[in-house]
TIKOL-385532 format. One record per residue: chain; x, y, z of N, C-alpha, C in turn. Coordinates in nm, 3 decimals. Last residue first. Layout:
BEGIN
A_X_Y_Z_X_Y_Z_X_Y_Z
...
# end
This chain:
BEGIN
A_9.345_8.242_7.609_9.447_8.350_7.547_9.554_8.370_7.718
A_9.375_7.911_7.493_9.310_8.001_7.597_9.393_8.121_7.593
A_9.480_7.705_7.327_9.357_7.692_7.339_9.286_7.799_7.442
A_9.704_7.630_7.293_9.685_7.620_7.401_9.548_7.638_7.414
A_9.805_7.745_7.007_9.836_7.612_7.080_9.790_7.580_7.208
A_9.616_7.930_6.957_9.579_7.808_6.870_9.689_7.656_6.954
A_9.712_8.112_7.120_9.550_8.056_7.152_9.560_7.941_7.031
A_9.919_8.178_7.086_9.940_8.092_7.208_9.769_8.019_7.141
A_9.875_8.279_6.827_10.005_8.143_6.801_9.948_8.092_6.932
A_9.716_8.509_6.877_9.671_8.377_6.834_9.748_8.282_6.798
A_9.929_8.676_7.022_9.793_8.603_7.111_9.696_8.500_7.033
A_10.108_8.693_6.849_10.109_8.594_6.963_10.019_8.553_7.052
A_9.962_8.831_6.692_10.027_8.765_6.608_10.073_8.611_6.726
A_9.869_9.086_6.850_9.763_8.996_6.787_9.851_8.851_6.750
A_10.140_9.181_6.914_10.044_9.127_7.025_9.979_9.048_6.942
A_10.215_9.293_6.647_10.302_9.149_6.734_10.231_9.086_6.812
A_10.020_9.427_6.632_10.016_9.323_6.536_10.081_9.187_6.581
A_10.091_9.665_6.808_9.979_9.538_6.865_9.971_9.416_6.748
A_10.299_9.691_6.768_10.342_9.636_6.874_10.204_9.558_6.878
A_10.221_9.879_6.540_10.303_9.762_6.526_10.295_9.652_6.634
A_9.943_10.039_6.444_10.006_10.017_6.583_10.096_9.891_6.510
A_9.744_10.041_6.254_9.874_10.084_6.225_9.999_10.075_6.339
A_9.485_10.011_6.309_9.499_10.137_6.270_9.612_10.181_6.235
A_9.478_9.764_6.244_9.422_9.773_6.127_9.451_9.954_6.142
A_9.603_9.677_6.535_9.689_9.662_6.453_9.641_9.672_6.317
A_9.322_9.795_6.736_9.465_9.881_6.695_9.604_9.811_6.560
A_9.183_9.579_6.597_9.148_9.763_6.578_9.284_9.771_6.603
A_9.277_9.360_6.741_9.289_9.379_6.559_9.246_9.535_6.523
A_9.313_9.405_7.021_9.429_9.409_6.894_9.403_9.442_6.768
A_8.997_9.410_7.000_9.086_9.544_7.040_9.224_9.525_6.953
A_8.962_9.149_6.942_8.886_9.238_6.910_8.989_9.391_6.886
A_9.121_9.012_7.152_9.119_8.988_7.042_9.068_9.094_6.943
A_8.987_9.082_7.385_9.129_9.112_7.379_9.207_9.134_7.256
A_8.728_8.965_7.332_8.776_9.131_7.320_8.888_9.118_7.322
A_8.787_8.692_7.322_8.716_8.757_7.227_8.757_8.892_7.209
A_8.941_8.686_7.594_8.973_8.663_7.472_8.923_8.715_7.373
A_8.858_8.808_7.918_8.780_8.795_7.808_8.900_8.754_7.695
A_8.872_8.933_8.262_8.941_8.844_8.127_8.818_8.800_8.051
A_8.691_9.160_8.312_8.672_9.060_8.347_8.755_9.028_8.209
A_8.926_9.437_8.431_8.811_9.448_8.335_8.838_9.206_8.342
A_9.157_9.453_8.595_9.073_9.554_8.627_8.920_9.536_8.507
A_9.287_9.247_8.375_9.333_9.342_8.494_9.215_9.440_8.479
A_9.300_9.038_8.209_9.217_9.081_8.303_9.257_9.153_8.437
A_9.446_8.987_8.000_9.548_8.960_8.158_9.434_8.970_8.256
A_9.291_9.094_7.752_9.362_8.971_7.769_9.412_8.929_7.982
A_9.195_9.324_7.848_9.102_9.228_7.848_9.175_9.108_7.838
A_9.433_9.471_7.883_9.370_9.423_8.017_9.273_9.282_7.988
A_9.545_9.469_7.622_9.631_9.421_7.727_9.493_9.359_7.848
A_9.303_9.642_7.488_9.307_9.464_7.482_9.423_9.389_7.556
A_9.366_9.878_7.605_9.227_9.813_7.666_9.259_9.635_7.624
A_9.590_9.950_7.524_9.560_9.911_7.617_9.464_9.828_7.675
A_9.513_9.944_7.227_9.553_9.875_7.267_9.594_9.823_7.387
A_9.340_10.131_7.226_9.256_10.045_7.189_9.385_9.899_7.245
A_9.496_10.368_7.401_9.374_10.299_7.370_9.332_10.175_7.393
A_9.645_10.391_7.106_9.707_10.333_7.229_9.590_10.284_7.308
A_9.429_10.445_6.892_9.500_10.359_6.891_9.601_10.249_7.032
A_9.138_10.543_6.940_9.268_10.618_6.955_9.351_10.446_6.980
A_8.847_10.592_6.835_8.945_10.559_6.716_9.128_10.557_6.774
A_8.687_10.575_6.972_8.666_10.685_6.932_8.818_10.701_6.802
A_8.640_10.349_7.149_8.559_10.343_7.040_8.580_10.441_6.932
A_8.898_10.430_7.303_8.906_10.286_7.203_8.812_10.264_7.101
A_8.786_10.625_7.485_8.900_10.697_7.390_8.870_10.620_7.278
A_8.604_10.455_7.549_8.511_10.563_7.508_8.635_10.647_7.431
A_8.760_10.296_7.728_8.658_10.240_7.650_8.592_10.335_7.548
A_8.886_10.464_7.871_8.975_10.378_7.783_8.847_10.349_7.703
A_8.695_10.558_8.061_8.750_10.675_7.961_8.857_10.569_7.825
A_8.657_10.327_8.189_8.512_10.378_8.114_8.569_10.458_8.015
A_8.870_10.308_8.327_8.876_10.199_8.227_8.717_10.213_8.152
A_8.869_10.523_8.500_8.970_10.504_8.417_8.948_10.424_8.279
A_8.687_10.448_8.653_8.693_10.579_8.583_8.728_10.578_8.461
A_8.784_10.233_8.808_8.716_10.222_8.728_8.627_10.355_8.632
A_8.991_10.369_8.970_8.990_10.254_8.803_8.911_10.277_8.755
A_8.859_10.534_9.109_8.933_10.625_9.022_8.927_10.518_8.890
A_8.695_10.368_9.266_8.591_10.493_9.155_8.742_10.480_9.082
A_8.933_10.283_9.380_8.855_10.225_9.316_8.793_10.262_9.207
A_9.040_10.485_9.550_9.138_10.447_9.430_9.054_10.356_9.348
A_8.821_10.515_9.699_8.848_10.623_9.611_8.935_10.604_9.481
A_8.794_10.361_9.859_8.706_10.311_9.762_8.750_10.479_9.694
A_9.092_10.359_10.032_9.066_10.226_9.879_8.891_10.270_9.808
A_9.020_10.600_10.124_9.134_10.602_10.022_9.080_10.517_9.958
A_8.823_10.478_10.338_8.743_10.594_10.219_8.857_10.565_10.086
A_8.969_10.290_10.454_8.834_10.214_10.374_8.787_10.354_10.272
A_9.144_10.441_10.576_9.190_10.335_10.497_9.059_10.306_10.389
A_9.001_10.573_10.774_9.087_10.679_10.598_9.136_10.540_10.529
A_8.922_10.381_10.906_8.811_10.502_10.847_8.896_10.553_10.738
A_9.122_10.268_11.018_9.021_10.190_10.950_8.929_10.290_10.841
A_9.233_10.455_11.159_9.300_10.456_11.051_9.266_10.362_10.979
A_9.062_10.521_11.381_9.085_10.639_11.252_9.165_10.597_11.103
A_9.095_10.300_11.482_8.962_10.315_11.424_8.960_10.419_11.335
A_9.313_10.298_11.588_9.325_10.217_11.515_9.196_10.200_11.389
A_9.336_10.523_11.778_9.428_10.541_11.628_9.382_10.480_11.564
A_9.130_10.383_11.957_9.098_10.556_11.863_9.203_10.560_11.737
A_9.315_10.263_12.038_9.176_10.227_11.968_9.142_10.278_11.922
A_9.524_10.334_12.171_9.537_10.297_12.063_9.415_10.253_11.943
A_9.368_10.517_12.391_9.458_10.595_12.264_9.475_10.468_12.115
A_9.340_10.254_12.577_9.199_10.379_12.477_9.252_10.457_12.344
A_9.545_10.181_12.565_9.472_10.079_12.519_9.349_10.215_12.415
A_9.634_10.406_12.790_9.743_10.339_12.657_9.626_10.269_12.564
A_9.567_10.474_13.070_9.431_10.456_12.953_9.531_10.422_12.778
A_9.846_10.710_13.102_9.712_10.629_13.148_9.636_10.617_13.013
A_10.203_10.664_13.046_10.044_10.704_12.977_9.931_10.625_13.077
A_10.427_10.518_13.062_10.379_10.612_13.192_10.210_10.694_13.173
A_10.525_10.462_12.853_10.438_10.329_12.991_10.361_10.416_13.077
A_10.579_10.683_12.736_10.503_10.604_12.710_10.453_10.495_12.768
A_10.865_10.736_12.900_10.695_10.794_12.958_10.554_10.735_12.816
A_10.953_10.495_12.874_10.941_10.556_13.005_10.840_10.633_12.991
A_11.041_10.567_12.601_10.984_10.418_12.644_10.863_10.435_12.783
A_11.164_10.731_12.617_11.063_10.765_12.512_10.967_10.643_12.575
A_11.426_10.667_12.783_11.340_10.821_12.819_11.178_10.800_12.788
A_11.506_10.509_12.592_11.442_10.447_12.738_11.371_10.523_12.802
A_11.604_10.662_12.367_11.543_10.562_12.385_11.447_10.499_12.512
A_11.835_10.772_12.549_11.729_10.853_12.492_11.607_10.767_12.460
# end
């Protein structure tokens, strides 16, 4: 069955033209998808910024995960820093721990 599929796929005229056309269609939905998943981050990380000013705790503590790891927002310390201490003054535990280790590393290492 195999050899059938093989067989008349050799048997195509112009093979090269077909694949160029696939290869150019699938340059075209490739390049629109990634700048779509793009807009979407960075959507994303305008609505974190604007939840984080607005008092919402997870939030605030997401946003200082990224600014620390720099994911999707330019590594920064200062803010990373910043953001923990909002969310661990609004009552968040996990970020007190965060704050609590992101200045044990930064005082021994000197970089968050």
């Amino acid at each position: 069955m195999n050899l059938d599929f093989l067989g008349k796929i050799a048997e195509i005229e112009n093979i090269e033209l077909y694949l160029i056309v696939f290869l150019i269609v699938f340059i075209v939905w490739f390049f629109f998808n990634t700048k779509k998943f793009y807009h979407g981050e960075k959507r994303k990380i305008k609505n974190l910024h604007r939840f984080a000013r607005e008092g919402e705790v997870d939030a605030q503590a997401d946003l200082a995960k990224r600014y620390q790891k720099g994911k999707q927002v330019k590594k920064n310390c200062q803010n990373a820093a910043f953001w923990y201490q909002k969310a661990a003054f609004a009552g968040d535990v996990k970020a007190k721990g965060h704050l609590k280790k992101f200045f044990e590393k930064y005082k021994n290492k000197g970089k968050c």
